[in-house]
C-alpha positions, 0 to 999 in steps of 0.5 A: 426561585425569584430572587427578590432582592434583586427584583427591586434593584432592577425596578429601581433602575427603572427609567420612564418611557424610553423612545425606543423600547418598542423595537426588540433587536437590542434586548435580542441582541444583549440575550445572544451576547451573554448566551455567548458569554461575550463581553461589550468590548468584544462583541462591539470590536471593529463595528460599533462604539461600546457605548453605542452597543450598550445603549442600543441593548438596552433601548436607549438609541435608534437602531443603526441598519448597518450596526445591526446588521454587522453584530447579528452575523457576529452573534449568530442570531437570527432574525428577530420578530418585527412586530408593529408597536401597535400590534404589540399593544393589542396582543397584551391587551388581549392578554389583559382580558384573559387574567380578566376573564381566568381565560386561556390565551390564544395558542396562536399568540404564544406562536407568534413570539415563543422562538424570540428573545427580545423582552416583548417576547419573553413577557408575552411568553411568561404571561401564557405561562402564568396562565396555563399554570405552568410554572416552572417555564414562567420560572424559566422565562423570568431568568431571561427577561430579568435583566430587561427589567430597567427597560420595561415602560410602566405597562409592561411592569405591571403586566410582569407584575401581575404574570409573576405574582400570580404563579407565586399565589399558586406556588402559594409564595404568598410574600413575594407576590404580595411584595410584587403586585406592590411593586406593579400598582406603585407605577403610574398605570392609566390601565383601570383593568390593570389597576384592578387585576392588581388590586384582586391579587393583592387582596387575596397574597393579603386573605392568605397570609391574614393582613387584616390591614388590607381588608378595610382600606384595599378590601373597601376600595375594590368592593366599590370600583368593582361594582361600578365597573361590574368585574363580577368575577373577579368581586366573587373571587375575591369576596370567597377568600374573604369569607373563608378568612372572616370565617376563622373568627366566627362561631361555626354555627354562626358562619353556617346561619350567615352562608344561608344568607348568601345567594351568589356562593355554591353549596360547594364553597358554602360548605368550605367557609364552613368547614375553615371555621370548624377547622380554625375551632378545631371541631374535627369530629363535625369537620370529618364527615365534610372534609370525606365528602370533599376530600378529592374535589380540590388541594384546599380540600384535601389538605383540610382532610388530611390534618383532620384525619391526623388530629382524630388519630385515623391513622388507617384512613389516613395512611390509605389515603396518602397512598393513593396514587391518583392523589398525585395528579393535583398535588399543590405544595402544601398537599406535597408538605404535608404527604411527605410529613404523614409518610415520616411520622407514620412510615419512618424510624425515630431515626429518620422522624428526628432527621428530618425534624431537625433538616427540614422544619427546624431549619424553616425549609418549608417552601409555603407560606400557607398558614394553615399548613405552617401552624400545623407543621409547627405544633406536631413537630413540637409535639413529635419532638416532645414525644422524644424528650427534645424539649429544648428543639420542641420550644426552638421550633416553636419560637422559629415557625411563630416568627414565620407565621408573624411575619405573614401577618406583618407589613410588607417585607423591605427588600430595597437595596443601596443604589 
């Protein structure tokens, strides 16, 4: 995972548009270096200064033809793309336009840099793959380009920003995205479908863990510039999980009169904001019929099922279901947390139930922070363990997951750490 503290050491090390940056050969050659696990001194020896080799990797110096020619035959590496800066500029634009449009990039394009190591490489890679969902290779790629961090101009950043904070939100890492996309939008972005792109994602890391602080100052701003610029997509992205947050608040039956107000929704999502307010009342004998109609349409759906079938004892229907083996080709991580959860409620010993009661969700290993999913976890397994006269662990897990559901709600986490 991405670790966060050292993401904002990094940003800190940030300096502004460094003159060279747009030539890849050093962060090439810094990759090789520690791929090989050679120290400056060694691989500079009998060629270049160590201070001449540390800045040409991290783009603070012309490059020397002779140099680089020299440190590539010690390195073994081969050559590096050689792409016009301009070029470059486009190709992330293009990109640009397809977290714009929720489109996939051009195949052609991940080609053209996937065998480079050089950090404008490595960003046009994780954003391919922020893209397409995958997100274990954005994980991989990050591993790489986090060191070139410092070196990225403020275009970059906020691009990287947006590439990462957006597998975050479908790993549904809500914190460390939101963290993220801050970090992107607090640089001097001349970018207005950056800028805006930012903002969305804000938004919804904000919608997910119920910041109700973003939705009357960012929230207002975005309905405005939005409009103006006609990013309607992007509006009716955000304005879904708008309404499926102000939904949890509201009377279902007033939420239902409301949703027949609004044209530019599907029956589809009409039925969701619905179905979130039923499930916030806590109506499941209402909520039943609809989450079975919706159940395979989506994780969202699916995952309202399944608590809904829990709390109306379906014990049946709910273990039939579980065990579904298509289940598993559209599986999030809340649906995988909560499978898992069912199987050992219903399937395990008391033995295995209290092990995993106690590893698991007492020592807050949930990798999610879905709120939904963290609320419910926290009052079954408070339950469970008072089913077996744990009363001190039911109140401890009780008090744990409440700090961790507070903590969603809260400002921003401060991961900043001393120069």
């Amino acid at each position: 995972m991405i670790n966060m503290i050292y993401f904002s050491k990094q940003i800190k090390r940030r300096r502004h548009e460094k003159p060279y940056e747009t030539k890849p050969i050093g962060s090439a050659i810094k990759v090789k270096r520690k791929e090989l696990k050679m120290t400056l001194e060694e691989s500079a020896e009998g060629i270049c200064s160590i201070s001449y080799l540390s800045k040409l990797e991290n783009n603070l110096i012309e490059p020397n033809e002779v140099f680089v020619k020299q440190l590539k035959e010690r390195l073994n590496l081969k050559d590096e793309l050689e792409i016009d800066s301009s070029v470059y500029k486009n190709d992330l634009n293009e990109i640009l336009e397809c977290f714009l449009t929720d489109q996939m990039m051009d195949i052609n394009l991940l080609t053209k840099y996937k065998n480079h190591n050089d950090q404008q490489s490595l960003l046009i890679v994780i954003c391919y793959y922020s893209l397409s969902n995958q997100k274990q290779e954005v994980l991989k790629a990050y591993e790489q380009i986090k060191i070139f961090i410092p070196n990225l101009n403020d275009f970059e950043t906020a691009m990287l920003s947006l590439a990462l904070s957006h597998t975050l939100y479908q790993m549904e890492h809500y914190q460390n995205a939101y963290h993220i996309l801050k970090i992107g939008a607090s640089h001097a972005i001349k970018s207005e479908a950056l800028n805006i792109l930012l903002m969305k994602w804000t938004l919804l890391c904000a919608f997910k863990m119920r910041r109700l602080s973003d939705m009357t100052s960012l929230y207002n701003q975005f309905l405005i510039i939005s409009t103006e610029k006609q990013y309607f997509k992007l509006l009716q992205d955000v304005n879904l999980e708008y309404y499926k947050l102000n939904s949890i608040y509201e009377e279902p039956e007033k939420v239902k009169m409301m949703m027949k107000e609004i044209r530019a929704l599907s029956k589809e999502e009409k039925d969701l904001i619905y179905a979130k307010s039923l499930f916030a009342k806590r109506q499941y004998e209402k909520l039943y019929p609809l989450s079975k109609a919706y159940q395979m349409l989506n994780p969202e759906w699916l995952s309202i099922h399944i608590i809904c079938l829990d709390a109306l004892n379906k014990e049946i229907e709910l273990i039939k279901l579980i065990d579904r083996n298509e289940l598993f080709n559209h599986l999030n991580e809340t649906n995988t947390l909560l499978i898992k959860h069912i199987k050992i409620k219903y399937k395990k010993d008391k033995n295995e139930l209290l092990r995993y009661l106690r590893n698991e969700l007492l020592s807050n290993r949930l990798m999610t922070d879905n709120y939904d999913t963290v609320e419910y976890l926290m009052t079954d397994a408070s339950q469970l363990f008072s089913n077996h006269q744990f009363y001190k662990e039911a109140n401890q897990i009780s008090h744990e997951m409440g700090i961790t559901l507070k903590s969603l709600k809260m400002a921003m986490q401060n991961y900043d750490t001393e120069d």
